[in-house]
C-alpha positions in Angstrom: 20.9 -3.2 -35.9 17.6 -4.2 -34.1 17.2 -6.5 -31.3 16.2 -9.5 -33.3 19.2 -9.2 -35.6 21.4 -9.7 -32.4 19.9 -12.0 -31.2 19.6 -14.8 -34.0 21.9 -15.8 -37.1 20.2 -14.5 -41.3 19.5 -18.4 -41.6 17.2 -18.7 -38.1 15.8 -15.7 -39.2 15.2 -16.6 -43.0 13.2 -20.0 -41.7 12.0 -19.0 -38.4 8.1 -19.6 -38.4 5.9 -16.5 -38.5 4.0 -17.1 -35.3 7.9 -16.8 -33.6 8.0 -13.3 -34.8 4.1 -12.5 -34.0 4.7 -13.8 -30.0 8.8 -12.5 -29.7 7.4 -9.1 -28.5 4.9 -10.3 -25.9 8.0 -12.5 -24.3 10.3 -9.5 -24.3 7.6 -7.3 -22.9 6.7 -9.2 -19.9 9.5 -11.4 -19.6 11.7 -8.3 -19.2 9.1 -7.1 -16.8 8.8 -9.4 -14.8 12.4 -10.3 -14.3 13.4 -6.5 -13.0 10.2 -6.5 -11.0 11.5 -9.7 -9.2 14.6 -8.2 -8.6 13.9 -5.2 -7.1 14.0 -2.5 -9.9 11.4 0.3 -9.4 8.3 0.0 -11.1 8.4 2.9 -13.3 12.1 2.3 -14.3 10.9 -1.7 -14.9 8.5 -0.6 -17.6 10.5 1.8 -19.2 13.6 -0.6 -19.6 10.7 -2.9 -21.0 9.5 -0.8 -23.2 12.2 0.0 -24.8 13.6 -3.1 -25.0 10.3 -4.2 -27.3 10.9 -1.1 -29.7 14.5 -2.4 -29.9 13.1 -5.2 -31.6 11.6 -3.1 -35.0 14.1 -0.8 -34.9 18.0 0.0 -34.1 19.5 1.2 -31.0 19.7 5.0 -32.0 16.4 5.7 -33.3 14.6 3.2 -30.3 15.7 5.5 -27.8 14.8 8.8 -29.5 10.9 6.9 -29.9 11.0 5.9 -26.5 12.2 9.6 -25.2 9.4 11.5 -27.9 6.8 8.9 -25.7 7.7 9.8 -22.3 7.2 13.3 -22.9 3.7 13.3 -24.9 2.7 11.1 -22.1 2.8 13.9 -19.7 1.9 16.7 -22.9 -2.3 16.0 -20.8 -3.6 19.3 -19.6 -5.8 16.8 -17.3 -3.0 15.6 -15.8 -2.9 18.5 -13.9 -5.2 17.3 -11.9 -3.5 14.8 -10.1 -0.7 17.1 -8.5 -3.8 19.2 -7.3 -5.6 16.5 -5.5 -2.2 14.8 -4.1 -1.4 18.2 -2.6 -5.1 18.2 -0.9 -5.1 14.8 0.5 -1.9 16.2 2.2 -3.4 19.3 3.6 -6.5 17.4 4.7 -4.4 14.4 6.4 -2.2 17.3 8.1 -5.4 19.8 8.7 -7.3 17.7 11.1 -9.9 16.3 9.1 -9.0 12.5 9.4 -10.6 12.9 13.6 -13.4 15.0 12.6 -14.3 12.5 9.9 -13.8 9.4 12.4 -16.0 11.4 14.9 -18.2 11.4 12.4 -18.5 7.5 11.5 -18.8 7.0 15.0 -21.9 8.0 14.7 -23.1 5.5 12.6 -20.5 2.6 13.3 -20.7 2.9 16.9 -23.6 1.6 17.6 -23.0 -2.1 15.3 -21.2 -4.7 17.2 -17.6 -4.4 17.1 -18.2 -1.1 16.7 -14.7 0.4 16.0 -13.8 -2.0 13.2 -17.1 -0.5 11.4 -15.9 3.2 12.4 -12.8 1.8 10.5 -14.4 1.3 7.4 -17.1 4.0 7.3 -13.9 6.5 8.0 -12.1 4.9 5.2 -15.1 5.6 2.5 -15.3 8.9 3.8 -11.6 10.0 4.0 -10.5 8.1 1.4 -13.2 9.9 -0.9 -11.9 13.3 0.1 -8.3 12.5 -0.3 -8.3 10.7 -3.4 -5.6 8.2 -1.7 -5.8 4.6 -0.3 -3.0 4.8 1.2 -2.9 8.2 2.7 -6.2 6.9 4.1 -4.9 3.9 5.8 -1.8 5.9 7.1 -4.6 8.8 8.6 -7.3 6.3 10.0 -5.1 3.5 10.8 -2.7 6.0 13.2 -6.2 7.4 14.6 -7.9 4.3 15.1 -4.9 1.8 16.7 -4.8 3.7 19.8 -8.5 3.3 20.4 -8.4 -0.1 19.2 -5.9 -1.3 21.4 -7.5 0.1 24.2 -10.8 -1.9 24.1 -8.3 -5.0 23.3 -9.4 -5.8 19.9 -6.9 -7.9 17.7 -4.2 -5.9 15.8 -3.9 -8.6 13.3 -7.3 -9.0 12.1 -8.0 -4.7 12.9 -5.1 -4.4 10.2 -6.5 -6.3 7.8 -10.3 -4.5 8.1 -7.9 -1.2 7.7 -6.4 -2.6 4.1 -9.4 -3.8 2.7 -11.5 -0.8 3.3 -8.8 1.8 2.7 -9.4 1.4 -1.2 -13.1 2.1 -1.4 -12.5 5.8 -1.3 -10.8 5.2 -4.7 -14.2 4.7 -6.2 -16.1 7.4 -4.5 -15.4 10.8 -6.3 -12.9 12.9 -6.3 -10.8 9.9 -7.9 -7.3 10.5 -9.3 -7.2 6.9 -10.5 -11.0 7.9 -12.3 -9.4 10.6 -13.8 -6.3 8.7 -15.1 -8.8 6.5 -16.7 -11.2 9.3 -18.1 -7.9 10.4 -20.1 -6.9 7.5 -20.8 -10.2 6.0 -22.1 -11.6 9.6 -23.6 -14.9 9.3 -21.2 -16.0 11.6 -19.2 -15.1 11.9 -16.0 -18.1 13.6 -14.6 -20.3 10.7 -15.3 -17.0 8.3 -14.1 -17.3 9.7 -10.7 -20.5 9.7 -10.4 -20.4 6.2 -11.6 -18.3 5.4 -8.5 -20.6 6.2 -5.6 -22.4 3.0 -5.3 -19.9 0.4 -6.3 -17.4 2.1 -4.0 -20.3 2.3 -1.0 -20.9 -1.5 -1.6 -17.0 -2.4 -1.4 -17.0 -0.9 1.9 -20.1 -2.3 3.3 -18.8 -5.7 1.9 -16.3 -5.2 4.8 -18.8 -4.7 7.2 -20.2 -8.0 6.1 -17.0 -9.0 6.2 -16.7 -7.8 10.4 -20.2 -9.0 11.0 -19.4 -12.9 9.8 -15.6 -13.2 11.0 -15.6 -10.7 13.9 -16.9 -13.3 16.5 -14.1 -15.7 15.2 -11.7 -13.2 15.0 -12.2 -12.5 18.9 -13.4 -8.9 18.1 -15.1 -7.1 21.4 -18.6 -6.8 20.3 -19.6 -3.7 22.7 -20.7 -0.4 21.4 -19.2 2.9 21.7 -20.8 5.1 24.5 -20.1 8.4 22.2 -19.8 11.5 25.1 -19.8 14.4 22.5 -23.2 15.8 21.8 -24.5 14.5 18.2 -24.8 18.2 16.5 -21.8 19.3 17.2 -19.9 16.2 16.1 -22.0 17.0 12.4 -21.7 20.6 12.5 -17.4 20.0 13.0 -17.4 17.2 9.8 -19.8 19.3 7.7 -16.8 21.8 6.4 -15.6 18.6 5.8 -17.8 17.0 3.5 -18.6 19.9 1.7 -15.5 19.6 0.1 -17.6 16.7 -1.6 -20.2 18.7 -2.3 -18.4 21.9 -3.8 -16.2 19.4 -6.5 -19.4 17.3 -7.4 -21.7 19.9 -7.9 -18.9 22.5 -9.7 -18.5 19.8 -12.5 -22.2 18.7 -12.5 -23.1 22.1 -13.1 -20.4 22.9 -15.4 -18.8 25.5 -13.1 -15.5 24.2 -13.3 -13.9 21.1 -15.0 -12.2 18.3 -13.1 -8.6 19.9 -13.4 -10.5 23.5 -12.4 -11.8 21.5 -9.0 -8.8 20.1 -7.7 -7.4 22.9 -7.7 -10.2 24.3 -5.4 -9.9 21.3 -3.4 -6.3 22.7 -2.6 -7.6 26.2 -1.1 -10.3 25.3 0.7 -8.2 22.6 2.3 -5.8 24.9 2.9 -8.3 27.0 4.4 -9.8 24.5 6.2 -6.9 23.0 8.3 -6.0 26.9 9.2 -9.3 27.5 10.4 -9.2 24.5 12.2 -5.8 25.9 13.6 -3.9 21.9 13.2 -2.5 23.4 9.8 0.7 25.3 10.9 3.0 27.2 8.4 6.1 25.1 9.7 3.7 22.3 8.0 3.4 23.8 4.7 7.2 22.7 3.6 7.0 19.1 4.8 3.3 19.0 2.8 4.7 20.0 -0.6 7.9 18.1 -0.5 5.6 15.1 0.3 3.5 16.3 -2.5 6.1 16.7 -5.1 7.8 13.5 -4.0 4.9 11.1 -4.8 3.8 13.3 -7.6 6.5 12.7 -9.4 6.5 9.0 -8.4 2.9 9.1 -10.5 4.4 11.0 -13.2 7.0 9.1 -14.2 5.0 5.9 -14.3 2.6 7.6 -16.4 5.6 8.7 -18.7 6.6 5.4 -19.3 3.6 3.6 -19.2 2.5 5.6 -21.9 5.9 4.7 -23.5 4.9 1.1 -23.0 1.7 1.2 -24.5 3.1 2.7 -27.8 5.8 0.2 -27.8 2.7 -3.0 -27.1 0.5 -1.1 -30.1 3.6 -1.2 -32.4 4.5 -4.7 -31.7 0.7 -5.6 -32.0 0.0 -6.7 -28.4 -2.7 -5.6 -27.7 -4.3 -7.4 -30.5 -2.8 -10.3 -29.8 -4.2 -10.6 -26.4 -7.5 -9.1 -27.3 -7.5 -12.5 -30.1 -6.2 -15.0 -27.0 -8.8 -13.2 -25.0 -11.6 -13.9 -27.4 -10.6 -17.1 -29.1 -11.0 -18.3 -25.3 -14.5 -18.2 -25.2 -17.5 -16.1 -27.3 -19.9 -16.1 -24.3 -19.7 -12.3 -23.3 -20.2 -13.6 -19.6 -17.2 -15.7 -19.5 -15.0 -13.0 -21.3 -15.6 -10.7 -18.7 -14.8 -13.1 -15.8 -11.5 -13.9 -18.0 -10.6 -10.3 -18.3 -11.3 -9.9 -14.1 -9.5 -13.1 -13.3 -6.0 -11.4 -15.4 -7.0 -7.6 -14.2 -7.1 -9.5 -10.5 -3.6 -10.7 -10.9 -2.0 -7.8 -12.7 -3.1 -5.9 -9.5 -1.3 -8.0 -7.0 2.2 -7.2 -9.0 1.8 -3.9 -10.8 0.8 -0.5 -9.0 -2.7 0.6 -10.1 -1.4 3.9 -12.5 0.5 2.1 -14.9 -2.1 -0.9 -14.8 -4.5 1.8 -15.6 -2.3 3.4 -18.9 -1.1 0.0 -20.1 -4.4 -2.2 -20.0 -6.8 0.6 -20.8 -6.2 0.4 -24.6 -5.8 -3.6 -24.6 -9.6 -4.1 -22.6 -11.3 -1.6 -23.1 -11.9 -2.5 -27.0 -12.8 -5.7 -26.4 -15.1 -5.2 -23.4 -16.9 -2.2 -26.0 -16.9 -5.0 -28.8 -19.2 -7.2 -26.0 -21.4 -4.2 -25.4 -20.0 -3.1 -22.4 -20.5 0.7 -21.7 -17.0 2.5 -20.7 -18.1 3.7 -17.8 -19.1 0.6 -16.4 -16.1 -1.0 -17.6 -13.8 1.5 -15.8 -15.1 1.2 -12.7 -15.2 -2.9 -13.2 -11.3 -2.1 -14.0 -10.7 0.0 -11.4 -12.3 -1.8 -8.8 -10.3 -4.9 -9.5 -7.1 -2.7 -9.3 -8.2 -1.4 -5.5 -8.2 -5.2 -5.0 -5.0 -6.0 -6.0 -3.2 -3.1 -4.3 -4.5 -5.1 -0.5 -2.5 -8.0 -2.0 1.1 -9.1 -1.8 3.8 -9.2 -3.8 2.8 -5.2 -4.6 0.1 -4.2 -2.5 0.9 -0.2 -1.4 -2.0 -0.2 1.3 -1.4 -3.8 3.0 2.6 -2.4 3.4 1.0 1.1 5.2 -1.7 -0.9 6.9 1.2 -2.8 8.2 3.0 -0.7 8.8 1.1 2.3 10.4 -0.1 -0.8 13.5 3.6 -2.2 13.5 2.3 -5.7 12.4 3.9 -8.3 9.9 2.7 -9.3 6.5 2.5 -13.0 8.0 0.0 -12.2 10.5 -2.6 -9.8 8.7 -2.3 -11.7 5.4 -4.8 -15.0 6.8 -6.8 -12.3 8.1 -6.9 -10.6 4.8 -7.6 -12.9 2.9 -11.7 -14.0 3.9 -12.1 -10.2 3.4 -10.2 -10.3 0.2 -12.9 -13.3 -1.2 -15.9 -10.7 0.0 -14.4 -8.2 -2.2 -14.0 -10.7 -4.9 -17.9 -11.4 -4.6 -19.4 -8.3 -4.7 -16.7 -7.4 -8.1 -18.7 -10.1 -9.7 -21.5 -8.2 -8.3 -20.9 -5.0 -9.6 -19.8 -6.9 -12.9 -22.8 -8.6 -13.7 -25.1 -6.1 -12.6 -24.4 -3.0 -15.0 -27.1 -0.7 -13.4 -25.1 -0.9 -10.3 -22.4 1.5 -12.0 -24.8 3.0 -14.5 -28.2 4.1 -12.7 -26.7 7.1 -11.1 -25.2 8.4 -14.4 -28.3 8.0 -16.2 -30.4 10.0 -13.7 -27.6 12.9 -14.5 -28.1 12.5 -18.3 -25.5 9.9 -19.1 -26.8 8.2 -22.7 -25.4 4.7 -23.2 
């Protein structure tokens, strides 16, 4: 007995109108969602209630489950999935092995010598942690716990030094090595060589949209605008950040060049992090346990929500969701321009409630086609996607990095959200930058060989 059958008497059923039977799924779907999202039920556990809720609906009890389960586990059945445990278990030896200070050293350089001069080391230390580690979050834990100290001591507002550390924390989502590019190179069947390099420049602009950001507010915002007198000699400050960012280099130019794939190079990433942090002599064995438990703990966090969002998308392509909201999506308007703003303006506000992996699984297939259909390359449309998600994970109800931000400087939501929120219309801005200006995404690809 399916869902529907439950649900309603034969005689509803025998002269219910077909558009009732066309839309039921979409209101289980998200209805169901969104109720066990507003109450507190885990995100990965909300979609795959959900999920299985909208099989229910074509088929009985028994044989939705046994769907649902065979779903779950050909969602993880990726060998490029393997990727992402790799690069979690980096970013943990790099935010443990003393690379967070030798990278803020480093941006000191650059951002110490703009006014307000630590809220810009904030941001370029963000780009370039956040790049290595593949993490917004571990990045705002690592910079934010470096930089409050030194912050606090030149007096600069908490509130509004929060909110600079949220909104630039994401930027090193877009600048390769990217697990959240790789989730939607597998996803999307592009390539994810051309994907990161695809990143660089949108993710370089999202942080220096911050540092617009500093430069307009920062007076208002009662920001000391002094600049820092640095007391370490220049070259060595370089020569102890360049093992650093060759990290960068070695991935890049080891999938560039065919060396190794994506998968191949995180796994690199691992050793010579390891490496690294030993050499450096901050990475202790006593640290090694506490690294992979963190490791396998949000591992398998991103796991299971790529299990059942893959279980969710099956169940949305089976119930015909997708189309249906590609036709709502279309019928809207047929100017490509105002499509595209549509599909920003819904990608903006799934970010603020839903985590940006199953964002990535379930609105992949549902976009993607549509934004191909208007001529929109894939690359260019997965970093438009993913940029909009690194929005949206700033934002409240959901938002992973404004809750470390938060809670790394011991602030409240209430405080650093007015803050947040000029900063949060920059990044808005340059999204319908990078939107409406393709080459933005693209030119870099195409000097590597990308054909589009």
């Amino acid at each position: 007995m399916t869902l529907l059958d439950l649900l309603f008497s034969q005689h509803f059923l025998m002269n219910a109108p077909d558009a009732f039977f066309d839309f039921f799924p979409v209101i289980v779907l998200f209805c169901v969602l969104g109720v066990l999202l507003l109450v507190g039920v885990p995100i990965a556990f909300s979609i795959g209630i959900a999920a299985m809720l909208t099989v229910f609906i074509d088929f009985p009890f028994d044989k939705a489950m046994i769907l649902v389960s065979q779903k779950l586990a050909n969602g993880l059945d990726n060998f490029g999935l393997l990727a992402l445990p790799f690069f979690i278990v980096a970013g943990n030896l790099m935010n443990r092995g003393g690379l967070a200070t030798r990278l803020i050293n480093f941006a000191m350089l650059f951002g110490g010598r703009l006014p307000g001069s630590l809220a810009h080391v904030n941001v370029i230390a963000n780009m370039l942690f956040g790049s290595l580690s593949g993490s917004a979050t571990a990045s705002a834990a690592a910079v934010g716990g470096i930089m409050k100290p030194l912050q606090e001591k030149q007096h600069y507002p908490i509130d509004f030094s929060t909110a600079v550390n949220v909104a630039s924390c994401p930027s090193g989502l877009l600048i390769p090595p990217s697990n959240i590019l790789i989730l939607f190179a597998l996803v999307s069947s592009t390539s994810v060589q051309y994907l990161f390099i695809a990143g660089y420049i949108p993710g370089i602009l999202m942080g220096l949209g911050v540092m617009v950001g500093i430069f307009l507010l920062g007076k208002r915002n009662h920001i000391p605008q002094q600049k820092i007198v640095f007391k370490e000699k220049a070259t060595k400050v370089v020569l102890d950040a360049i093992p650093s960012l060759t990290l960068v280099v070695i991935i890049m130019g080891g999938i560039l060049a065919g060396i190794f794939t994506a998968t191949e190079a995180s796994a690199i990433a691992v050793v010579y992090a390891l490496v690294l942090g030993i050499a450096y002599r901050e990475l202790k064995m006593k640290d090694m346990f506490p690294v992979l438990i963190e490791s396998v703990v949000t591992t398998s966090i991103v796991l299971l929500m790529v299990a059942t969002s893959s279980a969710m998308s099956w169940a949305m392509a089976n119930a015909d969701i997708p189309n249906f909201i590609a036709d709502f999506v279309m019928q809207t308007s047929t100017n490509p321009i105002v499509v595209v703003l549509l599909m920003n303006v819904i990608l903006l506000v799934i970010g603020t409630f839903m985590d940006m992996t199953p964002a990535v699984l379930i609105f992949t297939p549902i976009f993607l086609p549509i934004a191909t259909q208007l001529g929109i390359d894939p690359i260019h449309f997965g970093i438009i996607l993913v940029f909009n998600l690194c929005i949206g994970i700033c934002t409240p109800p959901v938002g992973t990095a404004l809750f470390v931000g938060c809670s790394v400087s011991d602030t409240k939501l209430g405080q650093v959200v007015p803050k947040l929120i000029p900063l949060f219309a920059i990044m808005v801005i340059t999204l319908g930058i990078i939107t409406l200006f393709p080459s933005l995404s693209l030119w870099l690809p195409t000097l590597a060989g990308y054909q589009h």
